[in-house]
C-alpha positions as CSV (number, residue, x, y, z in Angstrom):
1,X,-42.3,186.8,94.5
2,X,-41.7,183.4,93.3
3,X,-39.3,182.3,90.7
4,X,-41.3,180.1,88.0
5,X,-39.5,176.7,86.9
6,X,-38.1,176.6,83.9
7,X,-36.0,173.9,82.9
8,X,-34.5,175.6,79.8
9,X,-32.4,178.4,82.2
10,X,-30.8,175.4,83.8
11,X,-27.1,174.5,82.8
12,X,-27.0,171.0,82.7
13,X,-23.1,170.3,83.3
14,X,-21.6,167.7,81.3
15,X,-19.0,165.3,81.9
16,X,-16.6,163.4,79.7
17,X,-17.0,159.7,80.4
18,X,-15.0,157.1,78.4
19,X,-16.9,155.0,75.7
20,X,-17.8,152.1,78.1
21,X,-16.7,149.8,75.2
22,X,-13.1,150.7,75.2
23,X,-13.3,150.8,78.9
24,X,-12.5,147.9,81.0
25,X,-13.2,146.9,85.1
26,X,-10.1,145.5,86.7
27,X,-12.4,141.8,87.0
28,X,-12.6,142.2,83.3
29,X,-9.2,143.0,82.6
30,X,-7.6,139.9,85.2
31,X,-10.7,137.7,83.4
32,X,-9.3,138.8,79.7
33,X,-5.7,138.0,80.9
34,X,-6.7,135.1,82.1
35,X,-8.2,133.4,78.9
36,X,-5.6,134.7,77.1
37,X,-3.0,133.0,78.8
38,X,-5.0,130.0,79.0
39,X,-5.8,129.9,75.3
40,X,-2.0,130.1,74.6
41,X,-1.1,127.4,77.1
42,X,-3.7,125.2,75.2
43,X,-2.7,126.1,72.1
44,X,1.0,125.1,73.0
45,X,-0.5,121.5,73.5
46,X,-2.4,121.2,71.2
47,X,0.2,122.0,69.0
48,X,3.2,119.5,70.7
49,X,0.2,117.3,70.4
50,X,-0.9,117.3,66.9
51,X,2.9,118.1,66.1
52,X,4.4,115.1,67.8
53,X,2.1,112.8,66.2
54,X,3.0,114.2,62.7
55,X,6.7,114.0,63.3
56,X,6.8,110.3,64.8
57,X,3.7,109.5,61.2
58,X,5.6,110.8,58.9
59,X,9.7,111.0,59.6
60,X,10.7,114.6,59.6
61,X,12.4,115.9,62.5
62,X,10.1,117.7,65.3
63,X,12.8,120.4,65.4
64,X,11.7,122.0,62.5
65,X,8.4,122.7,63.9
66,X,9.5,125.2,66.8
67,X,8.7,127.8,64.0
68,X,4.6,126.8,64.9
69,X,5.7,127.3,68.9
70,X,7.2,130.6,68.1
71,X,4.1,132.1,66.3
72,X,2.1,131.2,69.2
73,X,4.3,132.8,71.4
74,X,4.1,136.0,69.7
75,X,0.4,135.6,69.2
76,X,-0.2,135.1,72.7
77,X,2.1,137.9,73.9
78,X,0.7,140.4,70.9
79,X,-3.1,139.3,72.6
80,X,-1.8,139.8,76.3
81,X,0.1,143.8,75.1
82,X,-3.1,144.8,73.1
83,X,-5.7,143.4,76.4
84,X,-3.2,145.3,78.7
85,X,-4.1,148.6,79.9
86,X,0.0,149.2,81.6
87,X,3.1,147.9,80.7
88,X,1.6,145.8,77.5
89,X,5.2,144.8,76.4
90,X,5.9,143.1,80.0
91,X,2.3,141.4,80.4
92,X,2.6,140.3,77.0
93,X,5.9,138.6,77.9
94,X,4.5,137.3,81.0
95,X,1.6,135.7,79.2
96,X,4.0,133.7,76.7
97,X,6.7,132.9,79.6
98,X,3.7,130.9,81.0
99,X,2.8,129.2,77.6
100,X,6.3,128.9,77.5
101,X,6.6,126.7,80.5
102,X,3.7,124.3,79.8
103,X,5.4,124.0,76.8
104,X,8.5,122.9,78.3
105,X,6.8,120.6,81.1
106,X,3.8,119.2,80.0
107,X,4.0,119.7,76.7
108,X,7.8,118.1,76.6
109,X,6.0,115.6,78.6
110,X,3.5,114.3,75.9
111,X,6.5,114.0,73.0
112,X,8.9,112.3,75.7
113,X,5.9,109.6,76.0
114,X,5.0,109.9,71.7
115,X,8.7,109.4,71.3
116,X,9.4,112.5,69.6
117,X,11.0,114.6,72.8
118,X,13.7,112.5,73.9
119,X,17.5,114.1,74.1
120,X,19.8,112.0,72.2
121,X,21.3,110.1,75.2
122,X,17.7,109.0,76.1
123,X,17.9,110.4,79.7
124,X,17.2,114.0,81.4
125,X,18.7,114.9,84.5
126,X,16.5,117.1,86.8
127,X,19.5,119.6,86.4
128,X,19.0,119.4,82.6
129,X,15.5,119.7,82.3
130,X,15.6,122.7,84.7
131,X,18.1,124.2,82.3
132,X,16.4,123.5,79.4
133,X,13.0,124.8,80.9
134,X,14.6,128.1,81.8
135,X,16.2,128.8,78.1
136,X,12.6,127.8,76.7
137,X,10.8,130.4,78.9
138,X,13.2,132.9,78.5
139,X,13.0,132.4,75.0
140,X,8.5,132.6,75.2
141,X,9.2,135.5,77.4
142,X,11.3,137.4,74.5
143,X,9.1,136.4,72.0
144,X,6.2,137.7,73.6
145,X,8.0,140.8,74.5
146,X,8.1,141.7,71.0
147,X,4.0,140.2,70.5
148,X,3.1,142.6,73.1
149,X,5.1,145.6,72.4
150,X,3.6,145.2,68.6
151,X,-0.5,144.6,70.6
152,X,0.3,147.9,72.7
153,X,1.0,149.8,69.2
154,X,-2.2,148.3,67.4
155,X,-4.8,148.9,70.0
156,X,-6.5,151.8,69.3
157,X,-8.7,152.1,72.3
158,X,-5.9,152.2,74.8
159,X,-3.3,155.8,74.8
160,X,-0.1,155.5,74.3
């Protein structure tokens, strides 16, 4: 005797994927971090750029646009923590540190040469810069902290 087919008596089992739009591949996720970072290291020169230019035009003191450089810290560390699936805080710090130090070479680089950069004794000792380079990462790198810890709270496709 032969058991007839019958596809209703079968118990299909069901498994709980994740919604493959929240989901994302580790080549995705190094990709992601990637233009992130990128983006904020172009956005820091573009803004010493565009900054440096208006500051040497018009007379005010470039000083009073590190407010500008701060936000895009915190933008590109609250971008890096809300990309991130672990440790969001740190990768968002790590993502700004880096904006941080183009910031503080090449982008010190492009005022030193507008005219807008210079210290007030006119030189920089590789000491100095080196100094100076550290406090302005370490500085990106807090900032970012803070963008990142605030992109791990706002991303509602990654647990907490």
């Amino acid at each position: 005797m032969t058991v007839p087919f019958r596809p209703c008596a079968i118990r299909v089992e069901r498994r709980a994927y994740a919604d493959p739009s929240t989901t994302v591949s580790p080549v995705n996720a190094v990709n992601q971090r990637t233009r992130i970072i990128a983006g904020g290291i172009i956005a820091v020169l573009l803004f010493d750029l565009v900054a440096s230019l208006a500051a040497r035009a018009l007379g005010f003191p470039y000083a009073t646009t590190a407010v500008g450089m701060y936000f895009i810290y915190l933008v590109t560390g609250f971008l890096a923590g809300r990309a991130a699936a672990t440790s969001r805080a740190k990768e968002g710090a790590i993502a700004a540190a880096l904006a941080g130090f183009a910031d503080a070479s090449a982008g010190w680089a492009m005022e030193w040469i507008i005219g807008v950069g210079r210290p007030p004794s006119g030189t920089l000792t590789p000491t100095e810069w080196i100094i100076t380079a550290a406090i302005a990462v370490l500085f990106a790198a807090g900032i970012g902290f803070l963008g990142g810890a605030v992109g791990a709270r706002s991303n509602p496709h990654v647990a907490r």
